[in-house]
PDBQT receptor file of N, H, CA, C and O in Angstrom, charges set to zero:
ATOM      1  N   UNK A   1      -6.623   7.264   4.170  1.00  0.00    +0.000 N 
ATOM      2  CA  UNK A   1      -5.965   6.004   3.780  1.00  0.00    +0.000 C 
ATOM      3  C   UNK A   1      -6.647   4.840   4.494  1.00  0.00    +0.000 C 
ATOM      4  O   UNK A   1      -6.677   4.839   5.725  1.00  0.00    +0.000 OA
ATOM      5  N   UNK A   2      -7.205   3.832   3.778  1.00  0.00    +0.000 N 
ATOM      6  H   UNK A   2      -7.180   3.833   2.778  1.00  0.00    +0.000 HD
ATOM      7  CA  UNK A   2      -7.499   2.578   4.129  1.00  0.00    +0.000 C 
ATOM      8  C   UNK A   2      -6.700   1.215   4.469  1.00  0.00    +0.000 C 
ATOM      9  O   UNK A   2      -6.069   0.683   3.556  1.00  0.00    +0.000 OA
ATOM     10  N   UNK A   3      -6.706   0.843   5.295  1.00  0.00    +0.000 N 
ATOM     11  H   UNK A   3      -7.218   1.275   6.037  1.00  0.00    +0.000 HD
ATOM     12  CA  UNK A   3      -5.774   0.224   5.108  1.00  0.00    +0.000 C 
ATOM     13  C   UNK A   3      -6.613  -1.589   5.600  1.00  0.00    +0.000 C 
ATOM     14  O   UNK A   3      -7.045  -1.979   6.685  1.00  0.00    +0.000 OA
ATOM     15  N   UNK A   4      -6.551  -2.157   4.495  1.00  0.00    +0.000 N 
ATOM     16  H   UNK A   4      -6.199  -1.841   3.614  1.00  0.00    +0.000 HD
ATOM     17  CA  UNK A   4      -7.007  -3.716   4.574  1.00  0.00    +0.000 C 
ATOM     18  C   UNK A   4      -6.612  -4.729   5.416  1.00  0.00    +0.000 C 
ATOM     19  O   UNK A   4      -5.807  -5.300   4.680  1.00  0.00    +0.000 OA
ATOM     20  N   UNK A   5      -6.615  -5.323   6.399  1.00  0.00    +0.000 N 
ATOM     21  H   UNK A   5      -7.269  -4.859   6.997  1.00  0.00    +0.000 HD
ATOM     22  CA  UNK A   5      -5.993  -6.665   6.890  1.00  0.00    +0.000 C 
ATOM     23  C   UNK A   5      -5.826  -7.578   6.594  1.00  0.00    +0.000 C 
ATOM     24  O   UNK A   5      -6.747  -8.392   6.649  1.00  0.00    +0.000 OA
ATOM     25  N   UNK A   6      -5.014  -7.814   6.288  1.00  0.00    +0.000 N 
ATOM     26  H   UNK A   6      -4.266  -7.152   6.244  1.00  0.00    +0.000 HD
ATOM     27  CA  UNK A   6      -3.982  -9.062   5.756  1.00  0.00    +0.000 C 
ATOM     28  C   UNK A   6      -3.182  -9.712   6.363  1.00  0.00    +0.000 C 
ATOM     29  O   UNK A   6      -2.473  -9.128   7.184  1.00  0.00    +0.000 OA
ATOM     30  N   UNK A   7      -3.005 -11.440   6.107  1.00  0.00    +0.000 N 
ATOM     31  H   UNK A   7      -3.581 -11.914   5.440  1.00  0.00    +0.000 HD
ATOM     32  CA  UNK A   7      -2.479 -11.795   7.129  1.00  0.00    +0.000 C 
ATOM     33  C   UNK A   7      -0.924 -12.401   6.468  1.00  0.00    +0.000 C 
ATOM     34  O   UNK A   7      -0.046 -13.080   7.000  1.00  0.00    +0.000 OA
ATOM     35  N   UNK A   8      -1.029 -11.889   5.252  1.00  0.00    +0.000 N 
ATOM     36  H   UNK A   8      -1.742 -11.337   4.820  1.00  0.00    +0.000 HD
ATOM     37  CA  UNK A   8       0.579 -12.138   4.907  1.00  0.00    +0.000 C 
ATOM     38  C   UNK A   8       0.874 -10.912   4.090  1.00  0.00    +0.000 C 
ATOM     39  O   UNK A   8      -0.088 -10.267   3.672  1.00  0.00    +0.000 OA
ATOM     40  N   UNK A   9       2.378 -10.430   3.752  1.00  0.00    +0.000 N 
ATOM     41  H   UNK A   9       3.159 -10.955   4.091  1.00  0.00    +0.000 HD
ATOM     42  CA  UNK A   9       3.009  -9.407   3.203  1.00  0.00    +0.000 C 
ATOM     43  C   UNK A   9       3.062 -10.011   1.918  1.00  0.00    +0.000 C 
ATOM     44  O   UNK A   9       3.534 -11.145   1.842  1.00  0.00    +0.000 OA
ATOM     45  N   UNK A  10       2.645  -9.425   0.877  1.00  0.00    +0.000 N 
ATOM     46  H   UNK A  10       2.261  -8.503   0.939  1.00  0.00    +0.000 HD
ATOM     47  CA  UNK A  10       2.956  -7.452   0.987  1.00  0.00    +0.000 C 
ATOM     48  C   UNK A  10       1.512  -7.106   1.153  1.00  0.00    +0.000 C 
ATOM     49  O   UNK A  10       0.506  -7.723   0.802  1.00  0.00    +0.000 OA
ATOM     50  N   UNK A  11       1.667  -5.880   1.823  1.00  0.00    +0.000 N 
ATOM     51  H   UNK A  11       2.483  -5.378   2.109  1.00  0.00    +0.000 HD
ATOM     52  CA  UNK A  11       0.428  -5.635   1.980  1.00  0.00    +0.000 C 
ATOM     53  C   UNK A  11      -0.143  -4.542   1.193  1.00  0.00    +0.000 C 
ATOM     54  O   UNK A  11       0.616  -3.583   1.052  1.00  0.00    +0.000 OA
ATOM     55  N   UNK A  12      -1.622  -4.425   0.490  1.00  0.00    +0.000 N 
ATOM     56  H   UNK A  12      -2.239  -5.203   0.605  1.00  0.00    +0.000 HD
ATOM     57  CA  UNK A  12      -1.894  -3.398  -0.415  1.00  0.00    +0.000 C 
ATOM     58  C   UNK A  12      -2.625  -2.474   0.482  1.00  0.00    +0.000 C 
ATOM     59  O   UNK A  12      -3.322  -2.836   1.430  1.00  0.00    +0.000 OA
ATOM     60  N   UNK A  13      -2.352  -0.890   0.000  1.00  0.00    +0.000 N 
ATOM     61  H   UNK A  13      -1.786  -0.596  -0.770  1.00  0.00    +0.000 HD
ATOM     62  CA  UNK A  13      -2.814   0.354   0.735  1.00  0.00    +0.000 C 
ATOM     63  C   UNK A  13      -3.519   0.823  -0.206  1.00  0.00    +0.000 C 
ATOM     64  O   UNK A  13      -2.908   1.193  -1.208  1.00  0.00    +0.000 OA
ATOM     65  N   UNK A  14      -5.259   0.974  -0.174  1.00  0.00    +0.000 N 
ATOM     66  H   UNK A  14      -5.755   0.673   0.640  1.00  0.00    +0.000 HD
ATOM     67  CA  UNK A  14      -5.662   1.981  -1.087  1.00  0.00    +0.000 C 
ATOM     68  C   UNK A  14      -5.987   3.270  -0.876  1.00  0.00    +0.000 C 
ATOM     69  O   UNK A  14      -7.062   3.548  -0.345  1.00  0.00    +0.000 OA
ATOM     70  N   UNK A  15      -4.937   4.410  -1.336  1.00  0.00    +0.000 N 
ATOM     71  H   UNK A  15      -4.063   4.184  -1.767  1.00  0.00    +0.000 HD
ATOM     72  CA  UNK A  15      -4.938   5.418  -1.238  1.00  0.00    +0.000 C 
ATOM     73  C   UNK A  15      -5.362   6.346  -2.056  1.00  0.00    +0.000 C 
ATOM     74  O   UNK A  15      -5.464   5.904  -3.200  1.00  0.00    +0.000 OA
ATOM     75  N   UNK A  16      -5.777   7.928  -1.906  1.00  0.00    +0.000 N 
ATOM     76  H   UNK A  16      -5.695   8.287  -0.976  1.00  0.00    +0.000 HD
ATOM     77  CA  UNK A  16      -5.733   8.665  -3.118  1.00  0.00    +0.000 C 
ATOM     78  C   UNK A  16      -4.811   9.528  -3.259  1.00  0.00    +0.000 C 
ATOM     79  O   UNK A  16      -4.344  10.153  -2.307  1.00  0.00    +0.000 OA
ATOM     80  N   UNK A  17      -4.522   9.636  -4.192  1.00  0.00    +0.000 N 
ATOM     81  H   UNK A  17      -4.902   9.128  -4.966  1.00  0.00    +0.000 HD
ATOM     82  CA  UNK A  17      -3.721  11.017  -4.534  1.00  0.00    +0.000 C 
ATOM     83  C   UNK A  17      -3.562  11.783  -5.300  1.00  0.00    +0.000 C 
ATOM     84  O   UNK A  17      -3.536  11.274  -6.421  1.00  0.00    +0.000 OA
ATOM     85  N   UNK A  18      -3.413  12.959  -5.300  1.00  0.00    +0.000 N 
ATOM     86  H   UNK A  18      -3.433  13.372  -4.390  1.00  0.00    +0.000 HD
ATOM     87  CA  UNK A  18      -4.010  13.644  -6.424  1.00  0.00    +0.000 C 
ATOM     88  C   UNK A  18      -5.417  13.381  -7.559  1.00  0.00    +0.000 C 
ATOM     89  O   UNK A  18      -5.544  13.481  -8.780  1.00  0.00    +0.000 OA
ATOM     90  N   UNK A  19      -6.163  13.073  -6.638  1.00  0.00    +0.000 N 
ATOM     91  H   UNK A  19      -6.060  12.992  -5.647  1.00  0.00    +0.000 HD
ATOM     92  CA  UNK A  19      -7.639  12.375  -7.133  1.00  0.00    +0.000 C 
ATOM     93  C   UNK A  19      -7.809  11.376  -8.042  1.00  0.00    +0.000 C 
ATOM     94  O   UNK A  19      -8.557  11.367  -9.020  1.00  0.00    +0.000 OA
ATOM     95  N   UNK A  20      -6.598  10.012  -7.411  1.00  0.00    +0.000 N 
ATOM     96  H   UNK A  20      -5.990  10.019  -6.617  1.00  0.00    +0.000 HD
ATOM     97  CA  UNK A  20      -6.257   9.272  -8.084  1.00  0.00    +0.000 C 
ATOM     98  C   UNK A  20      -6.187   8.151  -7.189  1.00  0.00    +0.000 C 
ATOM     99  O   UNK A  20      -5.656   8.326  -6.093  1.00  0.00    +0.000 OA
ATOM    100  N   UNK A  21      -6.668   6.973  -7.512  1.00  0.00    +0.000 N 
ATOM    101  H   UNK A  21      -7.099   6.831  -8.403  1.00  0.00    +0.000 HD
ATOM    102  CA  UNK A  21      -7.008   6.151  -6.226  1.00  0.00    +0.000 C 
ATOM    103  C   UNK A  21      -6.009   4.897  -6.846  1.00  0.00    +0.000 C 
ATOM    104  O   UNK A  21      -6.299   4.127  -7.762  1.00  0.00    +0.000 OA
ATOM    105  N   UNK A  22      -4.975   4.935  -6.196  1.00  0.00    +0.000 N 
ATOM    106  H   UNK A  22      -4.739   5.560  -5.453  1.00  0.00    +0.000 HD
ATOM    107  CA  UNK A  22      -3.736   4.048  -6.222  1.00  0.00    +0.000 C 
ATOM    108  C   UNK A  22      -3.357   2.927  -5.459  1.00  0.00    +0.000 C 
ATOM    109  O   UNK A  22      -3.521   3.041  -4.245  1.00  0.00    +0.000 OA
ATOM    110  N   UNK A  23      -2.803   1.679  -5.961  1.00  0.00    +0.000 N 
ATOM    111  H   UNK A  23      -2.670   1.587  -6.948  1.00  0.00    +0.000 HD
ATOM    112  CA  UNK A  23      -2.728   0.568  -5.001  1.00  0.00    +0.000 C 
ATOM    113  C   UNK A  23      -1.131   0.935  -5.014  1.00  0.00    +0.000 C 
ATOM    114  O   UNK A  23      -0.410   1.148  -5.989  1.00  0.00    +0.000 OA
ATOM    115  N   UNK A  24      -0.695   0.942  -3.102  1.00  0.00    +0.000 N 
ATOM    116  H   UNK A  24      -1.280   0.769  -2.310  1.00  0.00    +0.000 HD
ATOM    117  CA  UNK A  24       0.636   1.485  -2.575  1.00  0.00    +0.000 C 
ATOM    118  C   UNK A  24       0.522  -0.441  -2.366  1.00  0.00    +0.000 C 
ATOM    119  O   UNK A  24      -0.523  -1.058  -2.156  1.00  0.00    +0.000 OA
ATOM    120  N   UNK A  25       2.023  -1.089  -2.514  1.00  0.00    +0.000 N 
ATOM    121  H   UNK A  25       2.872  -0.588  -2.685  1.00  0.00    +0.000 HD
ATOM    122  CA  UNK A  25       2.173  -2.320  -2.073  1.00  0.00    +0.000 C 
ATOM    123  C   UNK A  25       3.529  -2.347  -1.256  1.00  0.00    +0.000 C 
ATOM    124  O   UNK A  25       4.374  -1.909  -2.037  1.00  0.00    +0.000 OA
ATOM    125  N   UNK A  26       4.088  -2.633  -0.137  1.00  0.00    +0.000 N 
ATOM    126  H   UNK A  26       3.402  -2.989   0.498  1.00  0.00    +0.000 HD
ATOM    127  CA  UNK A  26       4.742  -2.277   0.442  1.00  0.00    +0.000 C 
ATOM    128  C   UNK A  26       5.274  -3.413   1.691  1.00  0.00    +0.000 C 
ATOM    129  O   UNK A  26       4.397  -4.191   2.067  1.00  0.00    +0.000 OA
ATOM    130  N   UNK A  27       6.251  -3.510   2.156  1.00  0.00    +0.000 N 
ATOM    131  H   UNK A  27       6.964  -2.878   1.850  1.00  0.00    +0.000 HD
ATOM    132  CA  UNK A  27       6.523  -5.159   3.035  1.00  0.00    +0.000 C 
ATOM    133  C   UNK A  27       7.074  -4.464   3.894  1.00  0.00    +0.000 C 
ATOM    134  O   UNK A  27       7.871  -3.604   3.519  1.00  0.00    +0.000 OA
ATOM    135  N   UNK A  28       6.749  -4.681   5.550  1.00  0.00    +0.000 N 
ATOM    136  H   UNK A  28       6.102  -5.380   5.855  1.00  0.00    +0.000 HD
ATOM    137  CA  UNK A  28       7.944  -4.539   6.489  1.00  0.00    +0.000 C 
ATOM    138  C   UNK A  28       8.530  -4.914   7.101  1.00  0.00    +0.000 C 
ATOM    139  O   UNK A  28       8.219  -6.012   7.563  1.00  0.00    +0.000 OA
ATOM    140  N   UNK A  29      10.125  -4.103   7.655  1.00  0.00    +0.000 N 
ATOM    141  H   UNK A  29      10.378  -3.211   7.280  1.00  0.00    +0.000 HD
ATOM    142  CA  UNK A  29      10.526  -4.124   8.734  1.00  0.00    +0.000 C 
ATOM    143  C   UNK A  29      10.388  -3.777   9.578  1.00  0.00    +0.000 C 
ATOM    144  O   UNK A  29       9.501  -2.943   9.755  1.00  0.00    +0.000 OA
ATOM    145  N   UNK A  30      11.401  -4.329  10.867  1.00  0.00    +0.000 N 
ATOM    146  H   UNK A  30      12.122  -5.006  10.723  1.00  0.00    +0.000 HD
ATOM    147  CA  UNK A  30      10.942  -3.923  12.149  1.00  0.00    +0.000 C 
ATOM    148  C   UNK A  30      11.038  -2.555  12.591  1.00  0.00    +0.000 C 
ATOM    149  O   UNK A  30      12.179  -2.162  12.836  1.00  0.00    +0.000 OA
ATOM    150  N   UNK A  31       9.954  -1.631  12.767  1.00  0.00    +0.000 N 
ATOM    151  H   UNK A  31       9.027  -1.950  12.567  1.00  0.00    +0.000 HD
ATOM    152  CA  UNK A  31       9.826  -0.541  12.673  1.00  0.00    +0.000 C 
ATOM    153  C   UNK A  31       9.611   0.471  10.939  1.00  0.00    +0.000 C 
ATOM    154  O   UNK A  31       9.083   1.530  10.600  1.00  0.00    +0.000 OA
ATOM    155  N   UNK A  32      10.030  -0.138  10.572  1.00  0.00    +0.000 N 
ATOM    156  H   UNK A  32      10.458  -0.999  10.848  1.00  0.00    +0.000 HD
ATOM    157  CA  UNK A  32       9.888   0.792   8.923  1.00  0.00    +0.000 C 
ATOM    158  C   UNK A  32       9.267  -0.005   8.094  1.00  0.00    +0.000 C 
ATOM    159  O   UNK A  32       9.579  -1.172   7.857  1.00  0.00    +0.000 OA
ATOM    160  N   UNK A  33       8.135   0.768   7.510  1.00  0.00    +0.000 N 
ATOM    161  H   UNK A  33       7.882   1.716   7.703  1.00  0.00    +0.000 HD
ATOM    162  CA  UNK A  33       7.267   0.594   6.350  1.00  0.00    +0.000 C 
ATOM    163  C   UNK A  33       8.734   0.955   4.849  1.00  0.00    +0.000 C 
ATOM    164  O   UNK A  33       9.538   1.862   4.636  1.00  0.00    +0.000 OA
ATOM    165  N   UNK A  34       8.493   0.089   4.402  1.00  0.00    +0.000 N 
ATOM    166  H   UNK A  34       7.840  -0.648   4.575  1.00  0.00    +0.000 HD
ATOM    167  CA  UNK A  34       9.020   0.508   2.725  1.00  0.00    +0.000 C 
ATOM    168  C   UNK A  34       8.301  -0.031   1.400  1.00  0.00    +0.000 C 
ATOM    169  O   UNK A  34       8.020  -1.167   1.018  1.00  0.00    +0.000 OA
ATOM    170  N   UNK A  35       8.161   0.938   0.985  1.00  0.00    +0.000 N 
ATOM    171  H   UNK A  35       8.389   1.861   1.296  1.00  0.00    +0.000 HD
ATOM    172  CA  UNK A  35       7.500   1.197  -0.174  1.00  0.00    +0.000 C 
ATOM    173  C   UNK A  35       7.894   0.442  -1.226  1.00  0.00    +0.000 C 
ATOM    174  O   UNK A  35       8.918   0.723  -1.848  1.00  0.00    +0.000 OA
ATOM    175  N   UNK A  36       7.271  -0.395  -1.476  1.00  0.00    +0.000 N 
ATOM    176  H   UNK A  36       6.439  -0.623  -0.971  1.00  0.00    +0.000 HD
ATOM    177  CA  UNK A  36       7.728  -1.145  -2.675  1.00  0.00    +0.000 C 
ATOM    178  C   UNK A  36       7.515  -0.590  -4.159  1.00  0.00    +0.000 C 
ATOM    179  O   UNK A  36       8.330  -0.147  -4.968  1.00  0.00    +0.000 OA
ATOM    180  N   UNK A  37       6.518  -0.721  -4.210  1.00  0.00    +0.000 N 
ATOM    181  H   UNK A  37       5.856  -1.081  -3.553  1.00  0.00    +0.000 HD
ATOM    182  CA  UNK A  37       5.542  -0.340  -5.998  1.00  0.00    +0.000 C 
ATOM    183  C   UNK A  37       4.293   0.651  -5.103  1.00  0.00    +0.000 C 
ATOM    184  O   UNK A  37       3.912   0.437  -3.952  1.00  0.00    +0.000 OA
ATOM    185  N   UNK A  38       3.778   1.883  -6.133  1.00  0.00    +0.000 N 
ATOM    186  H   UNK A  38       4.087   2.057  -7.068  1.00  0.00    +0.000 HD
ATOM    187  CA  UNK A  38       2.930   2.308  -6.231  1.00  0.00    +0.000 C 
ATOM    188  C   UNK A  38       2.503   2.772  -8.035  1.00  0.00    +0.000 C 
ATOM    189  O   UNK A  38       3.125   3.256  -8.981  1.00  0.00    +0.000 OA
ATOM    190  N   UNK A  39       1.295   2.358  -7.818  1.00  0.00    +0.000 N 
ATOM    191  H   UNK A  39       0.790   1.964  -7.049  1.00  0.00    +0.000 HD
ATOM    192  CA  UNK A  39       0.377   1.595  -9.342  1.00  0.00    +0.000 C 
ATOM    193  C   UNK A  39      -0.366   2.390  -9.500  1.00  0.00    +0.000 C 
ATOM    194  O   UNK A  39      -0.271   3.300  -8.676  1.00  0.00    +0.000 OA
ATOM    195  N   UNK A  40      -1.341   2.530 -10.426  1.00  0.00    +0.000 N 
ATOM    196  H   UNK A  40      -1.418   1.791 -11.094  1.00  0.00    +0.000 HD
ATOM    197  CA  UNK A  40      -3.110   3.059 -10.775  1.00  0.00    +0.000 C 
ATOM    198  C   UNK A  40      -3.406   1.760 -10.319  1.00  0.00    +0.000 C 
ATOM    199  O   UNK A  40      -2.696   0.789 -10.581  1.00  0.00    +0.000 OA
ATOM    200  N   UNK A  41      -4.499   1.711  -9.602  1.00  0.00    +0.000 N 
ATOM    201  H   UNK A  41      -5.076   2.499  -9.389  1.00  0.00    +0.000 HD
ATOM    202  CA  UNK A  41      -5.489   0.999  -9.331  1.00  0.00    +0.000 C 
ATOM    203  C   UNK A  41      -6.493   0.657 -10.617  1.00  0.00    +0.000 C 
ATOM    204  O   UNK A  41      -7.280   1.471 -11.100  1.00  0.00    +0.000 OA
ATOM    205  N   UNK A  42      -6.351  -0.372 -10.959  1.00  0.00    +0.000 N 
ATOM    206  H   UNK A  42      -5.711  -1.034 -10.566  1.00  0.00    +0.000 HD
ATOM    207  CA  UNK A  42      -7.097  -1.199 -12.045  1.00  0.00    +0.000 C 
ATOM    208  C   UNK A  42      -8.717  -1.643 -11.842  1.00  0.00    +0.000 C 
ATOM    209  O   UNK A  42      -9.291  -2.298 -12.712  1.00  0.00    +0.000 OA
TER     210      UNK A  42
């Protein structure tokens, strides 16, 4: 998992999965990641 730096939320994760390379978009709280939308990567 890659993960990009960004300096405002939401932040995009490009991941693979199941040999499928997906944009995870996701905002947090203090202490917990939550998952907002996960997409196909366009």
């Amino acid at each position: 998992m890659v993960v990009r730096p960004v300096s405002l939320l939401p932040i995009e994760v490009e991941t693979l999965k199941a040999g499928e390379k997906v944009i995870v978009t996701y905002s947090t709280k203090p202490g917990r990641p939550l998952v907002s939308s996960i997409q196909p990567a366009k």
